[in-house]
N, C-alpha and C positions, 0 to 999 in steps of 0.2 A: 504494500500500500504506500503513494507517494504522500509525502507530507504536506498539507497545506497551511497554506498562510493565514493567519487569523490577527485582523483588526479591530480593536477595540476602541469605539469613540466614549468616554463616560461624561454627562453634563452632571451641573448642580453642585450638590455639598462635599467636603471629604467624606461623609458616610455613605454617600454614591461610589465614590472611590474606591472605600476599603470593599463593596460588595462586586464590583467591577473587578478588584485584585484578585477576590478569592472565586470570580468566574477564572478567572486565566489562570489558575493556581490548579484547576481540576481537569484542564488540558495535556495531556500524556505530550509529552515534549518528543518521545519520539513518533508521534503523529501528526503532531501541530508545531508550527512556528509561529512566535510573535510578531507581529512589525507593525513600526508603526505609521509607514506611507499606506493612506488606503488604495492608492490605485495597484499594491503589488500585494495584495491580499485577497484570495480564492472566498474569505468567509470575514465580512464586516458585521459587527456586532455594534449597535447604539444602545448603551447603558440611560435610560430616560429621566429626568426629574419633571415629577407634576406636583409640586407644593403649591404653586400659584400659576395665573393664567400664561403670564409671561415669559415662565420654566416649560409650561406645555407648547408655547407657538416655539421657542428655541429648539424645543424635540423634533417638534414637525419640521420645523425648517433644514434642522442635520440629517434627517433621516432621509428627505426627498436631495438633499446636496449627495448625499452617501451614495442610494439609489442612480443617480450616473454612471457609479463605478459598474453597475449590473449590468446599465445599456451598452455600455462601452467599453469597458474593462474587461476585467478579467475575473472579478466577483461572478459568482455562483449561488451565494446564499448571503442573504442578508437576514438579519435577526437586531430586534425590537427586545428591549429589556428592562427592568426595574418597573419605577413607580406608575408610567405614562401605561403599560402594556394592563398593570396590577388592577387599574383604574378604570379605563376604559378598553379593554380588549374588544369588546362586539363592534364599537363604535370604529375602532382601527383598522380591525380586520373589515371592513366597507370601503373604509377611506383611502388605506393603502395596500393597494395590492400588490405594489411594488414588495412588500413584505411578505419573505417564505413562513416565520412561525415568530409567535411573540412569547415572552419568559417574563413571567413574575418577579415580586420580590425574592421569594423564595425559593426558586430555580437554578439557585446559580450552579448547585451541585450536580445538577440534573443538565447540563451542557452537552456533555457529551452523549450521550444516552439522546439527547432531542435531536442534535444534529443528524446523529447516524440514524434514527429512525425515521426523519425526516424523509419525501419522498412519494414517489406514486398517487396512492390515496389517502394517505395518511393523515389528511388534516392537521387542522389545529388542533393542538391538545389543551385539554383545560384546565386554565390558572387557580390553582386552589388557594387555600387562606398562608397569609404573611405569618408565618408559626416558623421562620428559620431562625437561629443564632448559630454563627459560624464560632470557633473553639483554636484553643492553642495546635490541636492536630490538625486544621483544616488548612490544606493547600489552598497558600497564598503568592504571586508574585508582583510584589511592592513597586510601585510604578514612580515613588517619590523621590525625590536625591538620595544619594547613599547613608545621608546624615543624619536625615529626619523621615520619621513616618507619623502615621495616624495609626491608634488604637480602638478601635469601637467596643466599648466596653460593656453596653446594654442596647438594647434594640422595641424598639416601637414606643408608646406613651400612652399615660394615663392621665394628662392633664385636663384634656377634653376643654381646651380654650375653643372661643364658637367661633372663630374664623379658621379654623386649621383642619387640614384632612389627613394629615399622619398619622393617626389610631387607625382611623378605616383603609389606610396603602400599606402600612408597617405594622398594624395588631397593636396590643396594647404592650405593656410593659415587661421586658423581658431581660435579665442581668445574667450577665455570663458568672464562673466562679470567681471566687478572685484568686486560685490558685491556676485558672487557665491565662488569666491575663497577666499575671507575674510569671509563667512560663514564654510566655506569648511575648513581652518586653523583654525576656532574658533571653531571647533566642533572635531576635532584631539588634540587641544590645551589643551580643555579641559578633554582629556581621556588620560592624561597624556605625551603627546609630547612634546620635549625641542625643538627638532633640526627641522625644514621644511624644503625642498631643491628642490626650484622651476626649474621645470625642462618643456621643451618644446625643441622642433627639432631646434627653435632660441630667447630666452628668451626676445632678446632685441626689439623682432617684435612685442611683445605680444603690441593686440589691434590697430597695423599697417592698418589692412584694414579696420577700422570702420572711417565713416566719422565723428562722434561724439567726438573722440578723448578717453581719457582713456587708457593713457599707460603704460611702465612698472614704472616708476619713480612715479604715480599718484597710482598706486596698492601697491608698498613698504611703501607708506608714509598711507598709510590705514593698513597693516599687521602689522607696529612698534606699534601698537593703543593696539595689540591685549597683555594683561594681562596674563603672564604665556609663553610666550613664547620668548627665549635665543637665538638661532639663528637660523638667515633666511640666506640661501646662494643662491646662484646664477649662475645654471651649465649652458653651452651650449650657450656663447654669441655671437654673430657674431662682428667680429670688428667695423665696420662702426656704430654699433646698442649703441656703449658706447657713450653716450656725459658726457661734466662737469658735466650738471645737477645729472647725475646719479650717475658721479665719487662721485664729495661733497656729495651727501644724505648717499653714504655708508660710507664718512668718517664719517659723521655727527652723524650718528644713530648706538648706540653700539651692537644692537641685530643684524644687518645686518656684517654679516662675512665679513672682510676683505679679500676677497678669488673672483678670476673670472676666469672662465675659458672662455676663449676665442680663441679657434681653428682658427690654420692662414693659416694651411695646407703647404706654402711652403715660402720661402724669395728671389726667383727669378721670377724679373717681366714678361719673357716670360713663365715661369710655370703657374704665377698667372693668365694670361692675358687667357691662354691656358684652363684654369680652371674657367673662368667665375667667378672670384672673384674680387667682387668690389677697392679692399685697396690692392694700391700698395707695395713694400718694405719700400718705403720711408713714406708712410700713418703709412704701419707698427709700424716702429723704432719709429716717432711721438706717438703715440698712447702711445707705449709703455714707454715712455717717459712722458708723459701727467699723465699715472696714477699712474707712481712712484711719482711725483711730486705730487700729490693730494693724493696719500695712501698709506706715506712711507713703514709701515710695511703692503703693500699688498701680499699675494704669490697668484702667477697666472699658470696656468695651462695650456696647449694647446695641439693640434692634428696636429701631420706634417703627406702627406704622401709624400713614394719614390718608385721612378720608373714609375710617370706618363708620360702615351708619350712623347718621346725626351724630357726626362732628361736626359741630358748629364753630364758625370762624371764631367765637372767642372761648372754645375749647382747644384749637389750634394755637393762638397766643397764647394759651397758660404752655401748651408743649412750647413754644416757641421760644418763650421767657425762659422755660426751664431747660432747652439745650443751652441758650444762652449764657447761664451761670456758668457754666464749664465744669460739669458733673463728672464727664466723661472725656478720657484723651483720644478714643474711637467710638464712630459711630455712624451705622447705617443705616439707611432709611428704606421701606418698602412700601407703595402705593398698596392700598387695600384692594385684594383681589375677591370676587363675591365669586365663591365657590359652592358649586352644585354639591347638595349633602349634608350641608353646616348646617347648624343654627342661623348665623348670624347672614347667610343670606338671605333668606326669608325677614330681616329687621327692616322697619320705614327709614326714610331718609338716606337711600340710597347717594352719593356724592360724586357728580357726575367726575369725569377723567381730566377734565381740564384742571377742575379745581386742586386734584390730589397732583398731580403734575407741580401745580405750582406753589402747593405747600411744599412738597418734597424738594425741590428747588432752593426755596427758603430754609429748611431745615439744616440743608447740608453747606449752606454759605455761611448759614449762624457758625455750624461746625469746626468750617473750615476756619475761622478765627480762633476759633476757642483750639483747633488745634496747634494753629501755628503758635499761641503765645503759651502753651504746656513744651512744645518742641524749643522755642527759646530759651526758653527756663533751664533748660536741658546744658546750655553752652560752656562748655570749659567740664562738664563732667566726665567722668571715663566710666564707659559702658560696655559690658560683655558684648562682645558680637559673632554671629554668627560667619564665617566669610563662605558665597553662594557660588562664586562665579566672578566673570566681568560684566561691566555695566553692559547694556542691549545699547546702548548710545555711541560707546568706546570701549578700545579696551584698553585703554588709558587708565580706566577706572575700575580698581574691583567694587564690587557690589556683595551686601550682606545682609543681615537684618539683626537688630537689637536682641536681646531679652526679654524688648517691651511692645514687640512686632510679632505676630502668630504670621505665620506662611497663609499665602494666597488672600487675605483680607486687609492688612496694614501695610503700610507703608515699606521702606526699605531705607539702605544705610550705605553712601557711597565716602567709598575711602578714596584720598584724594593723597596719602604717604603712605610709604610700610608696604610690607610684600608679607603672603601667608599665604596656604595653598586650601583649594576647597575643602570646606568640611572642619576648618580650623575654627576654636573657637578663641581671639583674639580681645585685648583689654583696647581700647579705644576712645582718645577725645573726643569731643565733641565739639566740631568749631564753626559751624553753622547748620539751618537748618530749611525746611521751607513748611508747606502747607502738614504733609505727607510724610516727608523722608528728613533724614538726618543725612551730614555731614561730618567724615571725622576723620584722625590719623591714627594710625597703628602708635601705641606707646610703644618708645623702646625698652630691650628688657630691661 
């Protein structure tokens, strides 16, 4: 049997990623090859993200781009996967016929086994329920730089906030051991990784519905164990999910990044209330409060959106006031998408697209000040850095990212002296900065 080539496109979040890895992790290598040009690939695979309307039109749009390769190329099989297939499969299989068979969330194990069966009369097969968690045995092949990876530590959500479809694409709440995840980092640790970045739909949930107990505070105090490995970060935490215990451990332990992102989505309590989110404005402000207090030099991160039903314009000024303050050194914004299935589509006061448009606009300009004068602030410090590569601009310049920078959402860190090779992690001034990025020089030893 000749080997084929197999192309992986994945969109969306690193938790699409890591399920994207351990699709290509269950491919017999001497059957399959990897690559990453799709037009020299016999079998293109699109990993989907449908959290929101403007994740699903990006699907469709890569999937009919892809779909060239089948007219023209040398593709043979095309294949639809994750959350877009999980969601709407009946709707897909109409729409695109360009597509040979679609894979659930849950599928990824089952790759091989669809492909080869694929054929004849074979049909589509059918997507059953989001009931997978991949494990420290489950072949994975890591698509990140050598340095850093992503961890998925739990899988699907029990929050049941009313704008969000992730219970119903990913099931509900489901935590790996924490004996498979301290394997699972000590086995990435070992093949050269500095950076891990534990990631889950709500990080602070992990091991929430075992009656045994084992949660996230009792998993980090098991990873700092692990020999070789620089930092542990901490994306995707729901607020209510941060206690002391957890603040102190990460002041306490230097390989855990001083860094949290914890999305609060909005700071008005008939939004929040509207939104099924547990932590008021006032839990808010406390909270946020709480962990300056316990991690002075923390940078925190978060997710507002604008234009959920009846936001009114001066529900939008108190958000607007309150990026303003400078709560946050990171921060992204998401237009509210009314998604079939919620609650909160079904809510009055729908907010036409112009308006969220141009709140979202406004949000991220407030931001963008507030970001440049916390990156000021910054100047003449020396900061761990990651070193990535060369600048995409020159290579004049190697390029890195902070401590205070999580990969693919923050900003980045151009060294402008000093020589170190990728993957190094370097002490560094700080001697200017801009909106997004820092500048700085390698300290000498």
């Amino acid at each position: 049997m000749s080997i084929q080539n197999v192309s992986l496109v994945s969109l969306g979040c690193p938790k699409n990623l890591v399920d994207a890895e351990v699709m290509l992790g269950h491919l017999p290598t001497e059957r399959y090859a990897i690559v990453t040009d799709e037009s020299q690939a016999d079998i293109i695979v699109v990993n989907t993200c449908a959290f929101i309307r403007e994740a699903q039109e990006e699907s469709v749009e890569t999937i009919l781009e892809v779909a060239d390769y089948k007219k023209n190329g040398r593709c043979k099989l095309l294949i639809v996967s994750g959350c877009l297939p999980q969601r709407y499969q009946e709707e897909l299989a109409e729409e695109l016929p360009e597509v040979d068979f679609f894979m659930g969330t849950a599928d990824a194990p089952r790759i091989v086994e669809l492909i080869e069966g694929h054929g004849g009369d074979a049909g589509p097969h059918e997507i059953g329920l989001p009931d997978y968690l991949y494990d420290h045995t489950t072949p994975r092949v890591t698509s990140s730089p050598f340095y850093s990876a992503y961890v998925k530590i739990a899988e699907g959500c029990a929050n049941h906030c009313s704008y969000c479809v992730i219970p119903s694409i990913r099931g509900t709440l489901r935590s790996r051991s924490i004996d498979s995840v301290v394997k699972e980092v000590e086995r990435l640790v070992g093949n050269g990784v500095k950076e891990i970045n534990l990631i889950a739909q709500d990080v602070t949930a992990f091991g929430a519905e075992r009656e045994e107990g084992g949660g996230l505070v009792d998993l980090l105090r098991e990873l700092v164990k692990i020999d070789g490995l620089v930092w542990l970060r901490l994306l995707y935490a729901y607020p209510d999910g941060i206690t002391d215990e957890l603040l102190d451990l990460i002041a306490a332990e230097e390989k855990i990044c001083n860094y949290l992102d914890l999305p609060i989505q909005h700071i008005d309590d008939e939004i929040l209330a509207a939104m099924n989110r547990r932590v008021d404005s006032t839990g808010i402000q406390a909270l946020l409060a709480r962990i300056r207090s316990r991690i002075p030099d923390v940078t925190l991160r978060t997710s507002l959106i604008v234009g959920f039903p009846g936001e009114t314009d001066e529900q939008f000024r108190k958000l607007l006031a309150f990026v303003e303050e400078g709560h946050f050194e990171r921060l992204g914004v998401f237009r509210y998408s009314r998604e079939e299935g919620t609650s909160a589509a079904l809510l009055a006061g729908q907010v036409p697209e112009r308006t969220k448009q141009a709140r979202l606009k406004r949000l991220m300009k407030a931001q963008s000040r507030v970001s440049f004068r916390k990156n000021l602030a910054l100047k003449g410090q020396i900061e761990p850095v990651l070193v990535e590569g060369y600048s995409e601009e020159t290579e004049l310049l190697l390029r890195g990212r902070s401590v205070r920078q999580a990969p693919d959402v923050d900003g980045l860190v151009y060294i402008t002296a000093g020589q170190a090779d990728v993957g190094d992690i370097v002490a560094l001034k700080i001697t200017d900065s801009s909106e997004y990025d820092l500048i700085g020089e390698i300290c000498e030893e």
